[in-house]
N, C-alpha and C positions, 0 to 999 in steps of 0.2 A: 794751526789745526784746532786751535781751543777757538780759538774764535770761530770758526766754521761747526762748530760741533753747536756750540753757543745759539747762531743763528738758526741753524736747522732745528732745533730744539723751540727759539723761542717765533718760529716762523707761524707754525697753525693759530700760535695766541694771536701774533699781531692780525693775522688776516680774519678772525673776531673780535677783533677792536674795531670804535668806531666812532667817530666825534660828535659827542653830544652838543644840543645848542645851550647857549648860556640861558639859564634859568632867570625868568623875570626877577624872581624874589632876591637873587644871589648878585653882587653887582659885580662880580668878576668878569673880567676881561676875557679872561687864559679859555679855552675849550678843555672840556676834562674826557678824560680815554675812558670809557667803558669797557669792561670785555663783557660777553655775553657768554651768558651761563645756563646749564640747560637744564632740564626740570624744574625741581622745584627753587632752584638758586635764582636769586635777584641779579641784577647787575650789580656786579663788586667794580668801583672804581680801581684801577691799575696801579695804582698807587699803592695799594691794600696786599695787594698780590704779587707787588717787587719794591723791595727797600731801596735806598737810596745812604750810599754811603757819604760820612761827611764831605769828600773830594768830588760828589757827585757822580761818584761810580754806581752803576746798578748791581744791588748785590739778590742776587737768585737764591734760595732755598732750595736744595736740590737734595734727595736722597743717597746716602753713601752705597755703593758700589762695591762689596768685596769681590777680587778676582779668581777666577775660579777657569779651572781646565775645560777644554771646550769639547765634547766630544767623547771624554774616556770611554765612555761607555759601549759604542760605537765602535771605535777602535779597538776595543778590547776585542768586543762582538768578530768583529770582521780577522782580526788574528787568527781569533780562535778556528773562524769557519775556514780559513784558510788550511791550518793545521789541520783540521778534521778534514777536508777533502785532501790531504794529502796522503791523512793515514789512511784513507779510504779506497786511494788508488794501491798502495803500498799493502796495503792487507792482500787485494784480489789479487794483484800481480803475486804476493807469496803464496796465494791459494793456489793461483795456475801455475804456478811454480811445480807447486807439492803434485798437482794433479800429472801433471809432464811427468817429472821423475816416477811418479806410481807404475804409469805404463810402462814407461825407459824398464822398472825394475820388473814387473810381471814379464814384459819380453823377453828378461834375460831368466827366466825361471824361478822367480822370488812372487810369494804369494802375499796377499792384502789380509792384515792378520785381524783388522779392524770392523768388526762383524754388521756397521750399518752400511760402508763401505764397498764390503765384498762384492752385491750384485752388481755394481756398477764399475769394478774394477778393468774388464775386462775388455772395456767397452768403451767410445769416447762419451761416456754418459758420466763419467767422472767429472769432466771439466764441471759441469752446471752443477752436478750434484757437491762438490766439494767449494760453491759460493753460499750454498745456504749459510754455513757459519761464519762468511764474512760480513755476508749482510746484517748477520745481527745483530754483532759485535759493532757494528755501524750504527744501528739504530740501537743499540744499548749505550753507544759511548755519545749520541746526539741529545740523547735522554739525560745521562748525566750531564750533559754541558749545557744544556739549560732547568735542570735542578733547582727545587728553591732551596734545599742544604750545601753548605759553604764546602762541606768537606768534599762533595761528588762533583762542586761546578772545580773543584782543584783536580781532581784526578779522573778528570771522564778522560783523558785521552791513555787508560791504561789499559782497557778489553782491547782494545784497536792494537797497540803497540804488542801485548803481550800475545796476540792472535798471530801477528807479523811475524814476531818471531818464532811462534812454534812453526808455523807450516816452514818459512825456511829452512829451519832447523830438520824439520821432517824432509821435507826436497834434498837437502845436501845428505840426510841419511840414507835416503831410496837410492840417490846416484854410487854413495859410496856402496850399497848395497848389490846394488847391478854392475860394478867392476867398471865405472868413468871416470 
């Protein structure tokens, strides 16, 4: 694998290499590798740009590499949103919850004591009218979770949670309220 990683690495160099002709003035034999260098760099003989170990291994100069997680961020992102759409079905389902049991309880002669509430109690105008607080609690708890303070990106999933459980809480009181 070192070796293929190796090659892949040093493949774009070789394929800008390129063999010089031997220089009158030089009475060498050997052909010398060039690479080609671009702006304002000259051609640096290959030689210059990989050492050559006493056993004649090529030794490469490479920059160190610390390891690092790939993604957290990401991942973190995508939990989160996952949890937020969860608590976001889980809110409205306990809104329609609260909203169901209201009627359940008005039907059986128990009145809406909650005075934003009341005109829409009596009426299936409850269901939509008892989502506005969900939704907000949605967009208040989406707000904290992308926050740039540490302590709201920790706890945005608590308007959501602590909304979830008031309206059920309220739903299981209207039922116990209306005799189910």
């Amino acid at each position: 694998m070192r070796i293929l990683a190796t090659v892949l690495l040093l493949l774009p160099l070789a394929a800008q290499c390129q063999v010089a002709p031997p220089n009158s003035q030089e009475s060498s034999s050997k052909p010398v590798l060039l690479a080609q260098a671009s702006g304002a760099l000259a051609a640096v003989p290959i030689s210059q740009a990989v050492s050559v170990a006493p056993g004649g291994q090529p030794i490469i100069k490479t920059a160190v590499l610390k390891p690092m997680k790939v993604n957290t961020v990401d991942e973190r992102h995508a939990r989160n949103s996952r949890i937020w759409y969860s608590l976001v079905v889980a809110n409205h389902i306990g809104a329609g919850f609260d909203a169901y049991s209201t009627r359940q309880a008005i039907g059986h002669g128990a009145q809406e004591l909650n005075p934003f509430l009341k005109p829409f109690a009596s009426s299936a105008a409850i269901y939509p009218a008892l989502q506005v607080w969900p939704t907000g609690m949605d967009f208040l708890g989406n707000r904290m979770m992308h926050s740039q303070n540490r302590v709201l990106r920790k706890v945005w999933w608590v308007p959501q949670a602590a909304s979830t459980v008031a309206f059920v809480s309220f739903g299981f009181h209207n039922l116990k309220v209306s005799g189910q």
